[in-house]
N, C-alpha and C positions, 0 to 999 in steps of 0.2 A: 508575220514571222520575224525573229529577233535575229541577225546572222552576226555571229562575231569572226571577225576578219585578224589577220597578221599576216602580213606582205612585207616577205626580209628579201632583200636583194643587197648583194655583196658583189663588189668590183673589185680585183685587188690588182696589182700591179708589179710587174718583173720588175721596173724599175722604178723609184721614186718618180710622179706625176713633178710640174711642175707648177701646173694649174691646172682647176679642174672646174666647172661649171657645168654646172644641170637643171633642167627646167623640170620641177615637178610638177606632175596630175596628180597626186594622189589624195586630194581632200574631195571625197561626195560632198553633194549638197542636198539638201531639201527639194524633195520634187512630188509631184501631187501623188508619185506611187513611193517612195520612200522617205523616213525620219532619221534625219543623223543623230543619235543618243547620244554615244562618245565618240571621237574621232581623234589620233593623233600622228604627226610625224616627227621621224628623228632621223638626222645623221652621224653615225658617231657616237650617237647616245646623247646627243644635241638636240634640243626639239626646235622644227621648224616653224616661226611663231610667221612670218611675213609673207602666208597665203593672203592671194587679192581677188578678187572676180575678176574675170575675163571678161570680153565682148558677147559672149555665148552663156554666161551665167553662173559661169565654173570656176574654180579654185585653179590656181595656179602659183609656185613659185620660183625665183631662182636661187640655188645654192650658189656658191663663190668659195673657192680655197686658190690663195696665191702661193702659198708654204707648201715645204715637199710633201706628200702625199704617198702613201702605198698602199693604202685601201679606202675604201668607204663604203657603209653596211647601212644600209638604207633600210629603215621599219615605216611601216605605215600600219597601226593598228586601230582597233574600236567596234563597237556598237552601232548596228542602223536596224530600224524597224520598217520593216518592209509589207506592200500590201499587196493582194491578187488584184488585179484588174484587168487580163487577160489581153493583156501586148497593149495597150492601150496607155500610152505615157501623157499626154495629154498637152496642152502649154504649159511650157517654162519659159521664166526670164529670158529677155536676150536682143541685143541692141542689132541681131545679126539678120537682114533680109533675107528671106526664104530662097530669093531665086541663087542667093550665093551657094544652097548647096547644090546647085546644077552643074557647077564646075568641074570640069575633069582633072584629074591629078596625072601622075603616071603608074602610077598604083590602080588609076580606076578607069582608065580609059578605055570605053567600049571597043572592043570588037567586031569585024562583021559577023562574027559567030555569036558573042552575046548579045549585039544587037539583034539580031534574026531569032533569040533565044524570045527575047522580048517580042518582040513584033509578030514573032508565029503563038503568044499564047491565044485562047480558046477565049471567046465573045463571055464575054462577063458584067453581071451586077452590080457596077458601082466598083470605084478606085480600090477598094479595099478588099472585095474578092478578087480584083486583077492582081493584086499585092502578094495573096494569099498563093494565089495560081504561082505566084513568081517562084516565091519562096522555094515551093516543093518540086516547080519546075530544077532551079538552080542544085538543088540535094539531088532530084536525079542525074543533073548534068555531071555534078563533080563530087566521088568519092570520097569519102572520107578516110585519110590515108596520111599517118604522121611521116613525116624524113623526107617527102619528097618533094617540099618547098621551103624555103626561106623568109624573114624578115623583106623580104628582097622583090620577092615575085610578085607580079604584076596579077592582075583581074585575069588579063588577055591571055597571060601566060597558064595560069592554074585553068585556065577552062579549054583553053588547048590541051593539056596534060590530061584532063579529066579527073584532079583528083587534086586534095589538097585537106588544109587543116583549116578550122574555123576565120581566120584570118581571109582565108581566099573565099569561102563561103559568100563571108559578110561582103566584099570588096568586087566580088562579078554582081551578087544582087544591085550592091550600087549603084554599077555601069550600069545594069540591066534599066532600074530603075530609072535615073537620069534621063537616059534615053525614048524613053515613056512620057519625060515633064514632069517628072515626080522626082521632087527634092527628097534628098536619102543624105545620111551622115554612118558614119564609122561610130562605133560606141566601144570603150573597153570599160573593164568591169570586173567582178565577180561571180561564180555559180555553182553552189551549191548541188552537187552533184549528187543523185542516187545512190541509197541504201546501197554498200559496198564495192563504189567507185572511188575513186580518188584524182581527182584534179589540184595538183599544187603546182599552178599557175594562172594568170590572168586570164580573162575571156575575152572573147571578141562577136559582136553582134551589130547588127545595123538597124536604123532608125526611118520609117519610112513617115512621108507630110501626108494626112488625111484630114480635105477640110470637114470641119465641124468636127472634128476630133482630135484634131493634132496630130501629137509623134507618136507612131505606134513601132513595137519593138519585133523586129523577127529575127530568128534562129534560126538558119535556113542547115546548119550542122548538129540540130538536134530536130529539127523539124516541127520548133514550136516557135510560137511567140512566147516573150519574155514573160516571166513569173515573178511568183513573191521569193523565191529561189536566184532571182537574178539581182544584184546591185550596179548599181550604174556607176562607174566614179567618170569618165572625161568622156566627150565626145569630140570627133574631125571631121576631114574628108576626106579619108583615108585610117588606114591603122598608123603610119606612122604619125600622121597630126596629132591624133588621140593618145599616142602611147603614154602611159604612164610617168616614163622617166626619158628625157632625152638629155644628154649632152655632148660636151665635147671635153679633151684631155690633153697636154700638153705634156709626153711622155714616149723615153726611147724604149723598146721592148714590147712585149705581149702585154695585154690585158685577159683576165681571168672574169669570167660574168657567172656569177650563180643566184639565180631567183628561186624561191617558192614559198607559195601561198597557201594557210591553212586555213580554212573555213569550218564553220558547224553554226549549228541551230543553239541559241544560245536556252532555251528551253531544255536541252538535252545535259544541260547541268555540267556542260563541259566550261573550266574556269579559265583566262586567257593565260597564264603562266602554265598551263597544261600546254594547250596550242607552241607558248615558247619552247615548252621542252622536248616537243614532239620534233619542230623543225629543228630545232638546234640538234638534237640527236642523229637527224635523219639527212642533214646537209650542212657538211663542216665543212670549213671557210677550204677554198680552194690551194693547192700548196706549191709556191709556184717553182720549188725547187724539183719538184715529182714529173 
């Protein structure tokens, strides 16, 4: 499946920034279930040519502006061709030891209740039906329920709460996992969402180690493993390691954050200057006199 992506994120700023630096994810790579066909970034309407590999396999870069600053509109657009293989991501590149992903974040640290989530699942067939059990264990535990978590919220906390957005999903299966001896990582990405939904924003998903198989992918807020519907761009240990864009800003006043992501099947004959004109119509730049 062909998915063509546009991911505009706009920062703007009450007052001139005075520096401003950010670390991009947003270049995918080649992985034994995805093909990058076209792939590009800008800031500014500047392309970002000084993506490197990471330790992990991944694309990475830093932006730098020292001059005053009042906004920057971040695109990440292109072409990937994507395949079914039914959660099963397999090995990829990566200089990174496996047991580093056992480490706890603050973002992922078990709980006695996601621990005990883990530990009370049902005697099972091999690592990867235990995975499976987890998964749809963790969607029973915690509801799926926008506004009532943040960039912020911890594993421990969303599963306390009993309820949360994709982000808390993927981040208790992790604890969950860890806890178990089974290295798990944060993935964010893309998803091409069902005939007359709309998701215009990132996704987030977790990556669990099965030997002789690798990394396999699960969605424990859709209740699947990852598809040819899904694109992978960074992975962590946590959502924030993985985030797409991090930085820092050097500036008195409010900042203004507006993201959204247009996706479609590029088979569907939709052209990406469509995609441009659809966001741009449907998310104009934030006004920060309003």
């Amino acid at each position: 499946m062909k998915l063509l992506v546009r991911h505009q994120t706009i920062y703007r700023y009450a007052a001139s920034a005075g520096r401003v630096a950010m670390r991009l994810k947003l270049m995918p790579v080649d992985t034994p279930v995805q093909q990058v066909l076209e792939w590009q970034v800008s800031v500014n309407d500047a392309p970002i040519t000084g993506f490197r590999p990471n330790s992990h396999g991944e694309m990475e870069a830093i932006w730098i502006r020292h001059d005053r600053l009042d906004h920057a509109v971040i695109v990440a657009e292109g072409l990937v061709d994507t395949r079914e293989s039914h959660g099963v991501v397999g090995h990829m590149p990566s200089r990174v030891d496996l047991r580093y992903f056992l480490r706890d974040t603050h973002l992922t640290r078990a709980s006695a209740g996601i621990a005990a989530l883990a530990r009370d699942l049902p005697e099972r067939d091999g690592p990867l039906a235990t995975l499976h059990a987890l998964s749809a264990a963790v969607s029973d535990a915690v509801q799926y329920r926008a506004g009532v978590t943040t960039s912020r919220t911890t594993a421990a906390e969303a599963f306390t709460l009993g309820a949360g957005v994709c982000q808390d999903h993927a981040q208790v299966f992790i604890a969950a996992a860890r806890t178990l001896g089974v290295p798990a990582r944060y993935v964010s990405g893309y998803l091409l969402a069902g005939e007359g939904d709309a998701l215009h924003e990132t996704h987030g998903w977790a990556e669990a180690w099965v030997p002789n198989l690798g990394w396999i992918g699960f969605d424990p807020s859709n209740r699947v493993c990852v598809t040819e519907r899904y694109l992978r761009l960074a992975s962590g240990l946590d959502a924030d390691d993985a985030a797409p864009i991090r930085g820092s800003v050097t500036v008195a006043g409010d900042i203004w954050i507006d993201a959204d992501v247009r996706i479609a099947q590029a088979e569907d004959g939709v052209e990406e200057r469509q995609l441009q004109r659809q966001q741009q119509q449907s998310t104009p730049p934030p006004d920060p006199t309003g």
